[in-house]
C-alpha positions, -999 to +999 in steps of 0.1 A: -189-085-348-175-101-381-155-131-376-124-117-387-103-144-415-066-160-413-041-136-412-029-149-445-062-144-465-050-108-476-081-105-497-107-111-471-085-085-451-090-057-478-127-065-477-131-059-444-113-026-445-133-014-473-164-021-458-160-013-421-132+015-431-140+050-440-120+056-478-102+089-475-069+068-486-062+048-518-037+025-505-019-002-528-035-036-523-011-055-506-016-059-463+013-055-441+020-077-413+059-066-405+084-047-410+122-045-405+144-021-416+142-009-447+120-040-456+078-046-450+067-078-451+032-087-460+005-119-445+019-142-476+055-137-465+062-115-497+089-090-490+090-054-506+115-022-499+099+003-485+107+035-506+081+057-489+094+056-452+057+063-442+060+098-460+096+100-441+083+089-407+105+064-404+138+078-412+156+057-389+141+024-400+115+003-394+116-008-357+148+006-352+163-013-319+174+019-301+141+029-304+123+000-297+138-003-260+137+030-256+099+024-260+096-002-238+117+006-211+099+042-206+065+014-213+075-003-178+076+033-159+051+054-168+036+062-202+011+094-195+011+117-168-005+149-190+012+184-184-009+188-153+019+167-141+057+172-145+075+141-158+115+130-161+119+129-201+098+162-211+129+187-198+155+165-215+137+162-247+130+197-248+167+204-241+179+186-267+158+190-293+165+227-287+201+223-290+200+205-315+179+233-338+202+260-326+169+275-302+159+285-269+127+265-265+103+236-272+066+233-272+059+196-278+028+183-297+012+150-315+013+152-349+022+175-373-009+192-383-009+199-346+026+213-347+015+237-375-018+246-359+005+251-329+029+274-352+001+294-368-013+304-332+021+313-322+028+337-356-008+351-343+002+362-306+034+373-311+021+395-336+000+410-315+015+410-287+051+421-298+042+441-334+015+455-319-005+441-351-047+451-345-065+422-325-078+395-350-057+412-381-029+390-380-020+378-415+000+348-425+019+349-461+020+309-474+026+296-504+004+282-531+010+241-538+014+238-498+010+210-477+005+215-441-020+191-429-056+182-432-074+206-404-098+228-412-076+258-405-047+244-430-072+229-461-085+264-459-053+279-473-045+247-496-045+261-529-055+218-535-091+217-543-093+181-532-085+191-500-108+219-499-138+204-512-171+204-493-151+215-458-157+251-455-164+278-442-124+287-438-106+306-410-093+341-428-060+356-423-038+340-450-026+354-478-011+327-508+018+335-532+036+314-555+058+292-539+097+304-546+084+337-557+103+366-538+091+400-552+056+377-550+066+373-513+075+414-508+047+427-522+021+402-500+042+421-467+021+441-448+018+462-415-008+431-402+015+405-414+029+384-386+044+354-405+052+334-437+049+302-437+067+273-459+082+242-470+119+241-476+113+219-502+072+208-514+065+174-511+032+164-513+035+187-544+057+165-562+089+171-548+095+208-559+122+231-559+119+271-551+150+287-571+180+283-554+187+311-526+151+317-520+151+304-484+181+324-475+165+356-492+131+352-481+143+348-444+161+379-446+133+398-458+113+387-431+136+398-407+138+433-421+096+434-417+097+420-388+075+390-401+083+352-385+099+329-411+080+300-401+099+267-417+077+236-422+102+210-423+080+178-413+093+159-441+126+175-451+140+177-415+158+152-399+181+143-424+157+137-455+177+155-476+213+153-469+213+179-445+199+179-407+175+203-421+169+217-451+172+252-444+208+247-432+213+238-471+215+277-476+229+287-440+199+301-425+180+295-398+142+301-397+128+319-365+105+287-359+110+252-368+079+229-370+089+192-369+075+162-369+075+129-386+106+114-381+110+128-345+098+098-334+114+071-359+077+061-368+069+045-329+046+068-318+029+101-328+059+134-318+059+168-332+070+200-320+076+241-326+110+248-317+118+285-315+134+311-291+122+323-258+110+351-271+087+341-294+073+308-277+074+331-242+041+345-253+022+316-239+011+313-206-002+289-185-036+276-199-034+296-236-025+262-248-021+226-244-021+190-252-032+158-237-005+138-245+018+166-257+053+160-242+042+128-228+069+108-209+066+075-234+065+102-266+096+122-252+119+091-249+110+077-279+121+111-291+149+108-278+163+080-289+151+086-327+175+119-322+204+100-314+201+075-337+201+106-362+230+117-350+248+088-339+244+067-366+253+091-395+221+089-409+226+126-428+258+115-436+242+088-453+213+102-468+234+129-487+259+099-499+233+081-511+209+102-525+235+114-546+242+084-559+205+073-567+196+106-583+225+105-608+215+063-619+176+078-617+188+107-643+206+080-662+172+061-674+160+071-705+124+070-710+099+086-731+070+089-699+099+102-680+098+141-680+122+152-654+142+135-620+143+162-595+156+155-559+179+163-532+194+134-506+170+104-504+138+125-515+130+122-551+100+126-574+104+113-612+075+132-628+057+116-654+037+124-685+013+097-679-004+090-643+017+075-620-002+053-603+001+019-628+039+025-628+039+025-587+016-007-586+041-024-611+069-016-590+049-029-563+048-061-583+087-057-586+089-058-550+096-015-547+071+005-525+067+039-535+032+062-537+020+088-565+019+125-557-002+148-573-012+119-597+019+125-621+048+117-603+062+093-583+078+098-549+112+073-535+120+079-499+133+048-485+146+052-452+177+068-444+197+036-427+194+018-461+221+000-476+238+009-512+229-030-520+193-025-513+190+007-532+209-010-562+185-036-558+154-015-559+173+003-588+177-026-609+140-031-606+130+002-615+151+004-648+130-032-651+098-017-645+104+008-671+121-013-695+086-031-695+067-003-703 
């Protein structure tokens, strides 16, 4: 085995990863050692605002304290039993969370990928099972410029080539549209159709916007086809964008939720489908399952990263806030800056040059933030942040492009 360097030698550090490391990421070139906060901390001691969250993971903060002894007090007890077992924190997570989405019922995963994998399989059965849709002619309305995930199943109905390339052959059964596009939407709605599935809000897209009512439409026009409005809110739930969830924004409530993310405050790996009894009652014993989904350790972590949410008026905060920083963001005037578009603390400022030597400078500045879709630039700090630390990230940026 390499000898492996002094934790300070970040450059020997970056070797290592790039040689022993397989390179489906890009990361900036700077090495975390810890984290507090709102704040990362690299081996030299350097200190940077983190205005990515881990893609919104950590909405409650970096090593929130709630969390953190929830952790390792469930640690002491017992940290896996599997679902053969029963354990004490699975019904009380599943309660809450259930509550908490206005639902009936919980089916807990690992990630999020899982969650829509999970969400997909449970658009399939109930379609068969309760619209009495032909055996293995389910179909699944999504929207083009998605991001669900990096399985086989989901890259196959990426409209991303990247994602795509040299992965195939594809599971059938989805049908793409334009995403925000209702008469698009209508005239994809078939007999064999037993969901549409989509992002409140696209992310990994560059933050974009369907036209406003759209949710709220396109709900109710799955409802009237009996078709499952399937609402991938991984990244816009939880308080990302000054509402518990993003669909709330425009009063309506999907038939399934898929959440992940920030369901665990960034401690461990949580997602789940939340949904009613009558859709999520079409498993059975054995049609599905998970290792360590609705593990004892994951479930009170979960916990606790729900009532921080709550508690600590994190949505409350994130709607203040992002207000704030989108109307200073709007403010800078800039000839790469083509448009400021956001809602809460989730905000993309699309460029007309790449991205990523504007990100690495504000890295330099001491701001965190990553590309998306090579053009714009994503700011997501976590939700507990402080109007003085987003004026101090703020002051950088407007420095950062001042320089340019």
């Amino acid at each position: 085995m390499p000898e492996v360097p002094a934790a300070v030698d970040a450059d020997a550090l970056i070797a290592i990863e790039e040689q022993w490391g397989a390179r489906n990421y890009h990361p900036l070139d700077f090495v975390v050692e810890r984290a507090s906060g709102a704040w990362l901390f690299d081996v030299q001691g350097r200190k940077y605002l983190d205005f990515l969250s881990a893609y919104s993971a950590v909405n409650q903060g970096h090593r929130h304290p709630r969390i953190l002894q929830a952790l390792r007090d469930q640690a002491e007890r017992v940290t896996l039993t599997s679902r053969a077992f029963r354990n004490d924190q699975l019904p009380l997570f599943c309660k809450e969370l259930a509550e908490l989405c206005r639902m009936e019922m919980v089916l807990p995963m690992n990630t999020g990928a899982e969650a829509v994998e999970t969400a997909i399989k449970t658009a399939r059965r109930w379609g068969h099972q309760k619209k009495q849709i032909p055996m293995d002619r389910a179909e699944i309305i999504v929207c083009q410029n998605n991001f669900h995930g990096r399985t086989t199943t989901i890259t196959g109905f990426s409209s991303e080539l990247a994602y795509r390339d040299g992965f195939g052959p594809f599971t059938p059964g989805f049908v793409p549209i334009p995403f925000g596009d209702l008469p698009a939407l209508e005239t994809a709605l078939t007999p064999n159709t037993c969901g549409f599935l989509f992002e409140p809000i696209q992310c990994e897209a560059g933050i974009l916007f369907p036209p406003r009512g759209f949710i709220g439409q396109a709900v109710e026009l799955c409802r009237r086809n009996r078709v499952l409005a399937i609402a991938d809110e991984i990244q816009t739930g939880l308080g990302r964008t000054g509402t518990l969830f993003e669909c709330w924004s425009e009063n309506t409530q999907p038939d399934i939720f898929v959440l992940g993310k920030a369901l665990s405050g960034g401690f461990y790996p949580v997602s789940a489908v939340v949904s009613s009894a009558e859709i999520l009652g079409v498993f059975e014993p054995g049609s599905h399952g998970s290792t360590y989904g609705g593990n004892p350790l994951a479930c009170a972590v979960a916990r606790a990263a729900l009532a921080v949410t709550q508690e600590e008026g994190l949505v409350e905060n994130s709607q203040r806030l992002g207000a704030w920083l989108l109307e200073e963001l709007r403010a800078i005037r800039h000839p790469i800056i083509r448009e400021v578009r956001g809602k809460g603390l989730l905000v993309g400022i699309d460029l007309a040059v790449p991205a990523r030597p504007v990100c690495e400078r504000l890295m330099e500045a001491g701001v965190l933030c990553k590309e998306t879709h090579e053009h714009v630039i994503r700011l997501a700090p976590p939700l507990v942040i402080s109007k003085d630390d987003l004026a101090w990230a703020l002051e950088r940026i407007v420095s950062v492009f001042s320089a340019i």
